[in-house]
N, CA, C and O atoms as a CHARMM CRD file, in Angstrom:
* protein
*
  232
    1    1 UNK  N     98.88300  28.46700 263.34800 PROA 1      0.00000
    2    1 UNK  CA    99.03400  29.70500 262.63400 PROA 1      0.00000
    3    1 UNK  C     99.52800  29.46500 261.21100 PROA 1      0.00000
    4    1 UNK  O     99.21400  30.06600 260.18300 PROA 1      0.00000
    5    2 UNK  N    100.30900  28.52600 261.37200 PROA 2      0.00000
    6    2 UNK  CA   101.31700  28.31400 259.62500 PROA 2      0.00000
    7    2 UNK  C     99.64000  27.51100 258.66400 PROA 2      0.00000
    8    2 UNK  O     99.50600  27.48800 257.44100 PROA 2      0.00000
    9    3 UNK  N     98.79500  27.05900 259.51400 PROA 3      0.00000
   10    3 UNK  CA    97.72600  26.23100 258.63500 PROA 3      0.00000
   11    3 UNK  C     96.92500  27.29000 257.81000 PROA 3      0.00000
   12    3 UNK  O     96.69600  27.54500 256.62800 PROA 3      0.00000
   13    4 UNK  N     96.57500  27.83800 259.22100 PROA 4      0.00000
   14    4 UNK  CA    95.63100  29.26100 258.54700 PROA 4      0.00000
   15    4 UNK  C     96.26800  29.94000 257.63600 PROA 4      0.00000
   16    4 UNK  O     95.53700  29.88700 256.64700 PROA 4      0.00000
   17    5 UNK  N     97.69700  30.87200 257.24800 PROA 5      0.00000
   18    5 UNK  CA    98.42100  31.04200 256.40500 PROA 5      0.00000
   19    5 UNK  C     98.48800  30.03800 255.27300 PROA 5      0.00000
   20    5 UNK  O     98.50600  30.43700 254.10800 PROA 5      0.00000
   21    6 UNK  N     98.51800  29.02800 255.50800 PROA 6      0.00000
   22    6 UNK  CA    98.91100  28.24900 254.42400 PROA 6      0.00000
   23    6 UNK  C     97.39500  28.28000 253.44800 PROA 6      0.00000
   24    6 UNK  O     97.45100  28.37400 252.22200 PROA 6      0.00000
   25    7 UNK  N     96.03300  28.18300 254.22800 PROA 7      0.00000
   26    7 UNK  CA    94.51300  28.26200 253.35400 PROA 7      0.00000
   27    7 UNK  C     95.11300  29.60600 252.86800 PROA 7      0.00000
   28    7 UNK  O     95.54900  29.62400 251.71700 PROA 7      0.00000
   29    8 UNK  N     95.16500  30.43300 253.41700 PROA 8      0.00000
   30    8 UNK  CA    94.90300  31.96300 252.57000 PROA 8      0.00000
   31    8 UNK  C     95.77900  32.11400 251.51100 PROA 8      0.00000
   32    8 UNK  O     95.81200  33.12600 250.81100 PROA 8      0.00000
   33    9 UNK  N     96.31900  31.38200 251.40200 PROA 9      0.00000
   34    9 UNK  CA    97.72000  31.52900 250.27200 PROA 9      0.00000
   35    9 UNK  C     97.27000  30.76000 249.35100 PROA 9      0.00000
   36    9 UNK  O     97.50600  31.05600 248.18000 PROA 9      0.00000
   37   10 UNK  N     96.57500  29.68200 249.64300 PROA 10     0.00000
   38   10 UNK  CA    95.75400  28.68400 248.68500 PROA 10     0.00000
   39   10 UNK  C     94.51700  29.41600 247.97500 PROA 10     0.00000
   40   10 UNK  O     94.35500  29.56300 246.76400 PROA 10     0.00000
   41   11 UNK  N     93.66300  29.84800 249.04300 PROA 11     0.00000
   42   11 UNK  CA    92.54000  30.60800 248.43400 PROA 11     0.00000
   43   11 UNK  C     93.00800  31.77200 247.50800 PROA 11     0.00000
   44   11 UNK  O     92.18200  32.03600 246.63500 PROA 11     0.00000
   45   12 UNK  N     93.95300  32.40500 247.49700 PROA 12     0.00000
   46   12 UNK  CA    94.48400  33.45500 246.60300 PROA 12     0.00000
   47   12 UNK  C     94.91000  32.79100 245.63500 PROA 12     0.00000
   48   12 UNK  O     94.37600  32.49400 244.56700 PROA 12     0.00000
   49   13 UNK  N     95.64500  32.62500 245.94600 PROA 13     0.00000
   50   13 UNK  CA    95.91700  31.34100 244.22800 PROA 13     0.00000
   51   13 UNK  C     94.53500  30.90100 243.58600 PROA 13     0.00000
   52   13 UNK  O     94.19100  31.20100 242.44300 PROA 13     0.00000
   53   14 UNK  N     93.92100  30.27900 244.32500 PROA 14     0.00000
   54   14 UNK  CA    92.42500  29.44300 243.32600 PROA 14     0.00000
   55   14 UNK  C     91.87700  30.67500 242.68400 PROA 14     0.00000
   56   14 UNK  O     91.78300  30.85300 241.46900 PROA 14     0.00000
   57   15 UNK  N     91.47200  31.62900 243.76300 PROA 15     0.00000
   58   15 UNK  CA    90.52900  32.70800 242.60500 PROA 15     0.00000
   59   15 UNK  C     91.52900  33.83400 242.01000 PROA 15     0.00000
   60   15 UNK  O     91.03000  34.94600 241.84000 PROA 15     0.00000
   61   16 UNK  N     92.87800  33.65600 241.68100 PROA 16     0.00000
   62   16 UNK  CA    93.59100  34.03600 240.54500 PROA 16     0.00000
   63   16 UNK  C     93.44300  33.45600 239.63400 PROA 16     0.00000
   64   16 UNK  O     93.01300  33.94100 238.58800 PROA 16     0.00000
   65   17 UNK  N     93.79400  32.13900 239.81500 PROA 17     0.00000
   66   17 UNK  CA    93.55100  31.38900 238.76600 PROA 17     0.00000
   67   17 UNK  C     92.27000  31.22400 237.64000 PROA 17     0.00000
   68   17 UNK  O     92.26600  31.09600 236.41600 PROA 17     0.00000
   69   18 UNK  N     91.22700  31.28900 238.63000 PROA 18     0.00000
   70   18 UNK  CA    89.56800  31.37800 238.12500 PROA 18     0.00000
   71   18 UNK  C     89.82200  32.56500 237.72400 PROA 18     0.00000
   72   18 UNK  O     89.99600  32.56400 236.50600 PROA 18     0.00000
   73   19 UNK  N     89.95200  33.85500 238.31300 PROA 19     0.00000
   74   19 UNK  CA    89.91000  35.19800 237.61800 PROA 19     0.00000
   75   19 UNK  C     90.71900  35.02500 236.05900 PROA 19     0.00000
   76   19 UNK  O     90.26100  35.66000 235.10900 PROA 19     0.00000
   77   20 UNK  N     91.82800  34.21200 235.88100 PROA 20     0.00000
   78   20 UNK  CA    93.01600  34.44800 234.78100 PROA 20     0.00000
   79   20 UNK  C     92.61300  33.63400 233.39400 PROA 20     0.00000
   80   20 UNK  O     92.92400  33.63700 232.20300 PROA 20     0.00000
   81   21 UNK  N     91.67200  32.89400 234.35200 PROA 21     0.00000
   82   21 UNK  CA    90.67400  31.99200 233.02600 PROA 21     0.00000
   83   21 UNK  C     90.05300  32.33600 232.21600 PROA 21     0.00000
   84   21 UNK  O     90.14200  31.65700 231.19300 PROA 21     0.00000
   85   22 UNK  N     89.05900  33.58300 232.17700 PROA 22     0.00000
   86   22 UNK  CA    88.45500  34.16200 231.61700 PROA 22     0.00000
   87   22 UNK  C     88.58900  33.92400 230.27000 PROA 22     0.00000
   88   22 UNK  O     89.71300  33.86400 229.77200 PROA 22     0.00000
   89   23 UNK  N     87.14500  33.71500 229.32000 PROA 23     0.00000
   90   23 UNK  CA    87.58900  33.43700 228.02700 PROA 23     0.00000
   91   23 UNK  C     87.14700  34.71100 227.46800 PROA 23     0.00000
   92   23 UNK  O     86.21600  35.50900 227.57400 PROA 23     0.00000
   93   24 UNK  N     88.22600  34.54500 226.82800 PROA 24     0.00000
   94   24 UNK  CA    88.18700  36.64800 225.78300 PROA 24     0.00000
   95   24 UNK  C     88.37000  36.10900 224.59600 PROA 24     0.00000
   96   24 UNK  O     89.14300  35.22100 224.23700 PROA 24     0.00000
   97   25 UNK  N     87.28600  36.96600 223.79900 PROA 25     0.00000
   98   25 UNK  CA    87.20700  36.87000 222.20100 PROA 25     0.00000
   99   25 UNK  C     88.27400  37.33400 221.62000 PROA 25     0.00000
  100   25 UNK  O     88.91700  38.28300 222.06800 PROA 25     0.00000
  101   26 UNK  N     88.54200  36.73700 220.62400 PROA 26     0.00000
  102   26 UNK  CA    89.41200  36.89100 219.75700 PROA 26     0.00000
  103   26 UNK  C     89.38400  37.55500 218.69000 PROA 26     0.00000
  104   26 UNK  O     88.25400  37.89300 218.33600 PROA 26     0.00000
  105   27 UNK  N     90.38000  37.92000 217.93100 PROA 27     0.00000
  106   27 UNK  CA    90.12200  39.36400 216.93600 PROA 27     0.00000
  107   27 UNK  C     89.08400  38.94400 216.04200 PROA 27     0.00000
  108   27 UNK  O     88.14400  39.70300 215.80600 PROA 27     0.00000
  109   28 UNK  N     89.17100  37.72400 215.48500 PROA 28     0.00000
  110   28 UNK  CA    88.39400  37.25400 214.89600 PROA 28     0.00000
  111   28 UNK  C     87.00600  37.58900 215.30000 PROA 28     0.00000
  112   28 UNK  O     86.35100  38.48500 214.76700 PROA 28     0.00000
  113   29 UNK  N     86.63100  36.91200 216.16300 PROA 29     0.00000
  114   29 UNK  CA    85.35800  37.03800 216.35100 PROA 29     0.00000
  115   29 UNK  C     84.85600  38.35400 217.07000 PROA 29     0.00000
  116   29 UNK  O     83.67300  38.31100 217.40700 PROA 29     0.00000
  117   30 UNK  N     85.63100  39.66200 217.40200 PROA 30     0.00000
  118   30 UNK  CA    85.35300  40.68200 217.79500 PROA 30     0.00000
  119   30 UNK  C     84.96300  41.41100 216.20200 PROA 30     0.00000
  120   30 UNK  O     83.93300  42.08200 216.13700 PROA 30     0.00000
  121   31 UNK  N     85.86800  41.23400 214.89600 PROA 31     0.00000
  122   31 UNK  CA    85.41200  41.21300 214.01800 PROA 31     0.00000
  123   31 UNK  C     83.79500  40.85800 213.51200 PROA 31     0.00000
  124   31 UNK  O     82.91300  41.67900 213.25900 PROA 31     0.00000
  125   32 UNK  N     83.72100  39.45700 213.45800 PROA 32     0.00000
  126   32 UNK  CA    82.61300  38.89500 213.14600 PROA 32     0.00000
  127   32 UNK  C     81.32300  39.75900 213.79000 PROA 32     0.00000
  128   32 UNK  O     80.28600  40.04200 213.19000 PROA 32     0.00000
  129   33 UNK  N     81.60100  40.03200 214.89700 PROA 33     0.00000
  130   33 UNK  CA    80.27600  40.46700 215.67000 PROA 33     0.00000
  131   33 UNK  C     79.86600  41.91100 215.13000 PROA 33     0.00000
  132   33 UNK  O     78.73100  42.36300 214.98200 PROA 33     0.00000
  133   34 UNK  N     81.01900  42.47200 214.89300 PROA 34     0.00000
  134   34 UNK  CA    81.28000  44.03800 214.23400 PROA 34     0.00000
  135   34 UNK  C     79.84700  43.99000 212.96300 PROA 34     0.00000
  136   34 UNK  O     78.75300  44.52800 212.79300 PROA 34     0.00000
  137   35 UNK  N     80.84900  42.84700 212.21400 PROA 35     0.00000
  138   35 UNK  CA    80.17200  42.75400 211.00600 PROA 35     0.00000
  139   35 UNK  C     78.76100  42.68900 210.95200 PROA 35     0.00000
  140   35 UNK  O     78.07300  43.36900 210.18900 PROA 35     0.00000
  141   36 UNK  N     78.30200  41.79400 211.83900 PROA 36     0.00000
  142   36 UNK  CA    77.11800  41.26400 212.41200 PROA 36     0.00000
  143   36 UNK  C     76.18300  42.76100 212.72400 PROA 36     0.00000
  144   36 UNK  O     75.27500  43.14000 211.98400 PROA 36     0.00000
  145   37 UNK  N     76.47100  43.22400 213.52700 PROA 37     0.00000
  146   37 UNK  CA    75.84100  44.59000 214.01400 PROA 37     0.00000
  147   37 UNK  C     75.88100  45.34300 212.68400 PROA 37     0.00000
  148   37 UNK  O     74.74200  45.65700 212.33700 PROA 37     0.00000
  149   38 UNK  N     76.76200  45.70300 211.89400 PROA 38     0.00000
  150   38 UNK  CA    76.72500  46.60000 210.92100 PROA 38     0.00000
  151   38 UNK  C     75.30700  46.05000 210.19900 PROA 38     0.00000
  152   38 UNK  O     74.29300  46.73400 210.34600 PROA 38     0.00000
  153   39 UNK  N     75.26100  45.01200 209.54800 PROA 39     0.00000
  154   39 UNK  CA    74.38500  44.22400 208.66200 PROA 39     0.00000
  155   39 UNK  C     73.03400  44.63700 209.47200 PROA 39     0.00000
  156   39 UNK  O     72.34500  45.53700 208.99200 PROA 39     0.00000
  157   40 UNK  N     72.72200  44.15000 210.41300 PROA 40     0.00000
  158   40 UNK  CA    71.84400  44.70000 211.45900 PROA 40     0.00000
  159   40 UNK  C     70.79500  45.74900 211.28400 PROA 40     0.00000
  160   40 UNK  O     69.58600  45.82300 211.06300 PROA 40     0.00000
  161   41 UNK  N     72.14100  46.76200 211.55100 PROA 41     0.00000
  162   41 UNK  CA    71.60200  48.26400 211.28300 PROA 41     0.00000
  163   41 UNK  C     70.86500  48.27700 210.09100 PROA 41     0.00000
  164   41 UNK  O     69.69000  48.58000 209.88300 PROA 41     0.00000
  165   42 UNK  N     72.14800  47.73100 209.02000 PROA 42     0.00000
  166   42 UNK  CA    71.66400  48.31400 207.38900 PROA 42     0.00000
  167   42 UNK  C     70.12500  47.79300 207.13100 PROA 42     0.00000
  168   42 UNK  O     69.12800  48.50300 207.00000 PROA 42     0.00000
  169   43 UNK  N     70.20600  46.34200 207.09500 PROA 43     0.00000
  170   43 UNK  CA    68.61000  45.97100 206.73300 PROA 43     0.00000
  171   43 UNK  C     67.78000  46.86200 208.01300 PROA 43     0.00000
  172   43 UNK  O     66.69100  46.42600 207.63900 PROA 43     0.00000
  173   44 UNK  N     67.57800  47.33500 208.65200 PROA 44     0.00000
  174   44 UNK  CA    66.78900  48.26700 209.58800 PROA 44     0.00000
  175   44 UNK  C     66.67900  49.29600 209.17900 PROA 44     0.00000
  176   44 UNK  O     65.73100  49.98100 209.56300 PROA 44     0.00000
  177   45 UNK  N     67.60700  49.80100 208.24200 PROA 45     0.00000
  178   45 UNK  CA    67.38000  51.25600 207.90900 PROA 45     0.00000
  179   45 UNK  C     66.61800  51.07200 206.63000 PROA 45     0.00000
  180   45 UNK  O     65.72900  51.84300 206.26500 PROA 45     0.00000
  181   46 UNK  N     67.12800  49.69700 205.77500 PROA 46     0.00000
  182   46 UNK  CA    66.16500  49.33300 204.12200 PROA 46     0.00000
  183   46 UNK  C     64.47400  49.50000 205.03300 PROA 46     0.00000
  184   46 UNK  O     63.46200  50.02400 204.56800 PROA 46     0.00000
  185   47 UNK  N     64.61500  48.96100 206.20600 PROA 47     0.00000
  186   47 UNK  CA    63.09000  48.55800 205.96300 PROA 47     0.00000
  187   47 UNK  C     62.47700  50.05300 206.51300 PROA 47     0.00000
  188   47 UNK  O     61.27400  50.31600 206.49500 PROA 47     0.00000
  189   48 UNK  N     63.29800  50.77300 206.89600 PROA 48     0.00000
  190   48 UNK  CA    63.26300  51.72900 207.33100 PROA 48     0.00000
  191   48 UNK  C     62.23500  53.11700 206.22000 PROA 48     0.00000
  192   48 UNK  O     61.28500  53.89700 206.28900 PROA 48     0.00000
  193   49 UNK  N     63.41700  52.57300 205.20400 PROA 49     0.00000
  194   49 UNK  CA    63.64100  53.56700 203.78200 PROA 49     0.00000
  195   49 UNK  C     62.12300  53.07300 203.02700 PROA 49     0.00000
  196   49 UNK  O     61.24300  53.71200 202.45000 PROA 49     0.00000
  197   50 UNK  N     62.34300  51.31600 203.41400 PROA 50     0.00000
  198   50 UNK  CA    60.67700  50.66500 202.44500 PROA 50     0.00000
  199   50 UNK  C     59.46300  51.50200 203.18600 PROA 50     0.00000
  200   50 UNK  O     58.69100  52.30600 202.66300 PROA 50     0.00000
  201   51 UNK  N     59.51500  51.14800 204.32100 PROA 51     0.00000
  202   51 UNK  CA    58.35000  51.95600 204.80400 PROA 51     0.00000
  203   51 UNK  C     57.70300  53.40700 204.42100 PROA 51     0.00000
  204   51 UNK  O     56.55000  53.73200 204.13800 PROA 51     0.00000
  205   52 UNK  N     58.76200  54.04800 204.51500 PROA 52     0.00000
  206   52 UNK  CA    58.52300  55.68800 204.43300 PROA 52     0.00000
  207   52 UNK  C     58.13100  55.69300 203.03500 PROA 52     0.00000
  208   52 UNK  O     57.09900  56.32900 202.82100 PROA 52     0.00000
  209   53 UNK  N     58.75500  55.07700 201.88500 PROA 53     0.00000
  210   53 UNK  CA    58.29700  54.96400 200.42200 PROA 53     0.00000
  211   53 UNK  C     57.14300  54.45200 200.28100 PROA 53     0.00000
  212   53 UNK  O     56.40600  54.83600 199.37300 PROA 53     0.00000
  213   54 UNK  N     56.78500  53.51900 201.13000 PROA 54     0.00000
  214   54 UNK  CA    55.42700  52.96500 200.97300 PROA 54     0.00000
  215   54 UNK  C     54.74200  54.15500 201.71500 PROA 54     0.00000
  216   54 UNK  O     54.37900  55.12900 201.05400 PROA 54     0.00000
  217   55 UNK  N     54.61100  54.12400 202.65900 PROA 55     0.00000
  218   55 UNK  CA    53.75800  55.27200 203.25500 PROA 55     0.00000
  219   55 UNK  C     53.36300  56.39200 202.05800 PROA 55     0.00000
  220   55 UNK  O     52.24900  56.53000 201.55400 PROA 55     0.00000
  221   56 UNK  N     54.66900  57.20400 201.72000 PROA 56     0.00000
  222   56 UNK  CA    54.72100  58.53300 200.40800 PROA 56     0.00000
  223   56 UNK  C     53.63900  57.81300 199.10900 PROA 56     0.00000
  224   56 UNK  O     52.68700  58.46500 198.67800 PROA 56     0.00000
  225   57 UNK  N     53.96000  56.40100 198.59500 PROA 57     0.00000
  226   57 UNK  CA    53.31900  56.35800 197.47800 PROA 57     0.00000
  227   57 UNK  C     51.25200  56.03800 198.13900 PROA 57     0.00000
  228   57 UNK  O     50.43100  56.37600 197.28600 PROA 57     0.00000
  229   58 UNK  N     50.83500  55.64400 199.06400 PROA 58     0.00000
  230   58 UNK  CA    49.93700  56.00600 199.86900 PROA 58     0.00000
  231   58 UNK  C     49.37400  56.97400 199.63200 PROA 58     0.00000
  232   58 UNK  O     48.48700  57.37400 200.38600 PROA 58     0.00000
C-alpha cells in the first residue's frame, strides 16, 4: 500500500513539474509580436488603398 502511495505522489510531482515548465513570452517579445501584427495590418491596408486608386484611375 505505502508503494502504490508512494508512485502517486511521484506521478503528481512529475506532471507539476512538466505543467510549471511552460515557456511564457516575455514582455519583450509579447511586444515585438504586437509590433509585428500592427505593421501587418498597415502594409494590407497601403495595398489595400493602392488598389482601389488603381482601380478609380481605370
Amino acid at each position: 500500500m505505502k508503494k502504490l502511495t508512494y508512485i502517486f505522489v511521484l506521478l503528481f510531482a512529475t506532471s507539476i513539474i512538466f505543467i510549471g515548465c511552460r515557456k511564457e513570452k516575455s514582455t519583450e517579445e509579447k511586444i515585438e509580436d504586437g509590433i509585428e501584427e500592427v505593421v501587418d495590418d498597415v502594409k494590407d491596408a497601403t495595398e489595400d488603398v493602392a488598389n482601389e486608386v488603381e482601380d478609380a484611375v481605370d
